[in-house]
N, C-alpha and C positions, 0 to 999 in steps of 0.2 A: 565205240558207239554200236556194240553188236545187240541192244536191243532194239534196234530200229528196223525196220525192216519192208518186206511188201506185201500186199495183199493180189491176191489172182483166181481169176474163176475160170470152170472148167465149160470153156469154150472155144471148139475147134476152131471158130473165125480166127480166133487172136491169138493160134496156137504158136507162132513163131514167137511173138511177142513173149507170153508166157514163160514158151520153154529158155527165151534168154533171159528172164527175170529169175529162174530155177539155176541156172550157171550160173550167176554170180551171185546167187544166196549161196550155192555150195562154196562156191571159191573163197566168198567174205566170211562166212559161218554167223550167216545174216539170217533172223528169224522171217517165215512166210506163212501167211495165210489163206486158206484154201475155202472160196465159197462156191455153194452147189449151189448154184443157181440155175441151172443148164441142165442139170442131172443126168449129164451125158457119162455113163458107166464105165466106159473105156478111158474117155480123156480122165476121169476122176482117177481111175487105176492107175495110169500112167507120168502121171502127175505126183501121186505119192510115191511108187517105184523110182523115180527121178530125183525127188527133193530129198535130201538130207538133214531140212531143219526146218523142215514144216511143223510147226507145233501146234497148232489150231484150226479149226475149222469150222466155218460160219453157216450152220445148218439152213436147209431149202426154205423156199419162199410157206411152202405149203407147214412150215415147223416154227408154229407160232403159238403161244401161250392160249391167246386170245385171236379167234378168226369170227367175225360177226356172222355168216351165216352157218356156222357149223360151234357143235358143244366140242369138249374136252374129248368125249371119250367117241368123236366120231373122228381124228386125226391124234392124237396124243402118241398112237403107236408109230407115226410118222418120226416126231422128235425122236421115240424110243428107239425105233430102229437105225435112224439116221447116227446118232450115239455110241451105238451096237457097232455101226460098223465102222466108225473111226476108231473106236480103240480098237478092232481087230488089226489095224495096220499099227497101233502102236503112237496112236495121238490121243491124247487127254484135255485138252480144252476146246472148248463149244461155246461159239457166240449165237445166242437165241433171239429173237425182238419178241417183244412183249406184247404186240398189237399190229392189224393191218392198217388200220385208222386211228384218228388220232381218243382216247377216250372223253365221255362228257363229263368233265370237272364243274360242272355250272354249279352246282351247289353240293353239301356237305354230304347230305343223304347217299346221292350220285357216287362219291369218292369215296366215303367210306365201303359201299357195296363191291367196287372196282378194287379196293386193295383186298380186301375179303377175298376176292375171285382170285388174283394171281398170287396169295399166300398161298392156298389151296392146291392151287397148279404147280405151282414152283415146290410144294410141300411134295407132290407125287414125284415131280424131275428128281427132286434130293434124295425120295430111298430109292428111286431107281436106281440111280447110278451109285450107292450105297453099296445097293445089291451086285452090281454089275463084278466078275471074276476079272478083274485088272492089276498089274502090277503097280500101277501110278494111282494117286487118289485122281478122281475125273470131277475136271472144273468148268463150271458155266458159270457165261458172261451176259448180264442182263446190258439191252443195249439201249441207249435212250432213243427213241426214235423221235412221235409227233409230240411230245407234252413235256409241261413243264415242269423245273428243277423240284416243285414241293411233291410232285408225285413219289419223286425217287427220293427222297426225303424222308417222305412216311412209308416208303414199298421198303427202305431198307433198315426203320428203326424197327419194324413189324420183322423182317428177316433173324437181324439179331437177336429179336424176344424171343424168337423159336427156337435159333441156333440151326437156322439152314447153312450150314459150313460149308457146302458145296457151292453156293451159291455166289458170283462174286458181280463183279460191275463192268461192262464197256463203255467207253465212253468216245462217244463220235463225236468229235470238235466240231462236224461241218452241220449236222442238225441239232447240236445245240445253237446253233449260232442263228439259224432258219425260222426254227418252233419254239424252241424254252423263252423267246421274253428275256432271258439272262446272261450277263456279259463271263467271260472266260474267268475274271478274278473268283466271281461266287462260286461258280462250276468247280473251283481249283482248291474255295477254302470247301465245300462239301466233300471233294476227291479226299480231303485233306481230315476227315471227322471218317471217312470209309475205312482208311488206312490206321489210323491212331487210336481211333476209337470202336471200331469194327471188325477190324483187322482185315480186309478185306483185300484182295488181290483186282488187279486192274488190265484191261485188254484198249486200244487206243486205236480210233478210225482218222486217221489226219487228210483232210482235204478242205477245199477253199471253195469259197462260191460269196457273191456279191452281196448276199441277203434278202435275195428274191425268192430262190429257189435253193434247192438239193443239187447242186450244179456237178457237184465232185469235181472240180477242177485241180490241176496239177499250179505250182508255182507258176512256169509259164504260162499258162493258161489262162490265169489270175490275173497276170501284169495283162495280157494282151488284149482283156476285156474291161480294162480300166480299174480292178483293184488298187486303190493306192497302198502305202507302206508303211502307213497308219491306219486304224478298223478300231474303233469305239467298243467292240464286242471284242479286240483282242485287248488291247489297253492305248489310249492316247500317248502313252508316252515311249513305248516300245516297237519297234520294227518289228510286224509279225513275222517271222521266222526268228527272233531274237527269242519271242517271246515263247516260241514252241520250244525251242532249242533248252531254253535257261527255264522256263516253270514245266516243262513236261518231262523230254528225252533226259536230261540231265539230273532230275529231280529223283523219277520213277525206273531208276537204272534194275530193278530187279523182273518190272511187268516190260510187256513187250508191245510194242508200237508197228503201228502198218499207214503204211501207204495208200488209203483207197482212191485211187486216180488210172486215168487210162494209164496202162502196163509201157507204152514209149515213152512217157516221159518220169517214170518212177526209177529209176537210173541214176537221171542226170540230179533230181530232187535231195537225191542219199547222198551224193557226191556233195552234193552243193551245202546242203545241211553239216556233212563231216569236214568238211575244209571251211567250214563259219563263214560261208556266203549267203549276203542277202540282197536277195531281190524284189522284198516288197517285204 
């Protein structure tokens, strides 16, 4: 199960926590995910000098396609350079969010205008990093955040008519679960038209939350705040960790999977997950 793995942000608060999530990716040869969230320069450095199989990294809050009080070309060099400098340590995939809110779908006009705009955007990310002098080809991961599955739907039949090949998908099971309206099977057959018919590569945010909020909660976490062991948005007749285990992790053995949950309890999760333990 080495493409499972964890996600960790570069902040000193939770730097023990962190740095033991960092030893036992090196020791397992377990993938990790690094988000600037914190943009703290040193932990960021230190953090790649440490990790051995960090492969991605989930650009800052401020590196967003679309930020409503600001255009493209007043932040755009943010994404550019944030890019710049993970492939200078030698990582190539970049998870971006597409919006700081969620966008107005109300009607056709509305969404048509909206995928216009992040064709556009995402057309300047692809020759950038086109351009970029890298040994690896460099991959971005569009991440779903507030809106629903038909957005990405038409964001990505529009991708493929252009042939932005740089461009690929993340997919966070816990705000899908929150904002899309749609339960895990539709999300799994779309994943499933990304992959076969797209050919699209896939980056995965696995966390749990009740269906109120963005809770990111860990397994534990989930049982303790009343999760039961069945969830309508994962499927009625499967135990959710069965269901992540057998339609995700198992499925998508070549893309890579993260943990986003607080850093002490993403340990015990990988464990529990790799010895086919469930607990909700």
């Amino acid at each position: 199960m080495n493409n499972f793995g964890f996600k960790i942000i570069d902040d000193i608060k939770i730097e023990k926590e962190v740095f033991e999530l960092i030893d036992y990716s090196n020791k397992n040869k377990l993938p990790m995910e690094l988000a600037i969230y914190k943009e703290d320069k040193e932990m960021y450095e230190r953090i790649i000098e440490k990790s051995q199989y960090l492969n991605t990294i989930h650009l800052s809050k401020n590196s967003k396609l679309y930020i409503a009080h600001k255009t493209f070309d007043q932040h755009k060099h943010i994404i550019f350079e944030e890019i710049k400098r993970g492939v200078s340590y030698g990582v190539y995939r970049f998870v971006l969010h597409p919006n700081d809110y969620n966008f107005n779908l109300s009607n056709t006009h509305y969404k048509d205008k909206i995928i216009s705009l992040l064709i556009e955007r995402l057309t300047e990310v692809n020759e950038f990093v086109n351009k970029l002098n890298s040994n690896k080809k460099v991959e971005i991961y569009i991440e779903n955040m507030f809106d629903p599955i038909e957005l990405f739907k038409e964001l990505f039949k529009e991708i493929d008519n252009i042939k932005l090949d740089n461009i690929n998908f993340c997919f966070d099971i816990g705000h899908a679960k929150v904002w899309s309206g749609t339960n895990l099977e539709e999300w799994i057959e779309f994943l499933d038209i990304l992959k076969n018919k797209y050919n699209k590569k896939f980056h995965f945010h696995i966390h749990f939350n009740l269906g109120l909020g963005d809770q990111h909660l860990s397994f534990e976490e989930a049982v303790e705040q009343g999760m039961e062991d069945k969830d309508e948005y994962f499927s009625s007749s499967k135990k959710i960790t069965d269901a992540i285990r057998n339609d995700l992790i198992d499925v998508y053995k070549d893309d890579t999977l993260v943990m986003e949950q607080n850093p002490k309890y993403q340990i015990n999760g990988y464990e529990m997950m790799k010895n086919k333990k469930s607990v909700i």
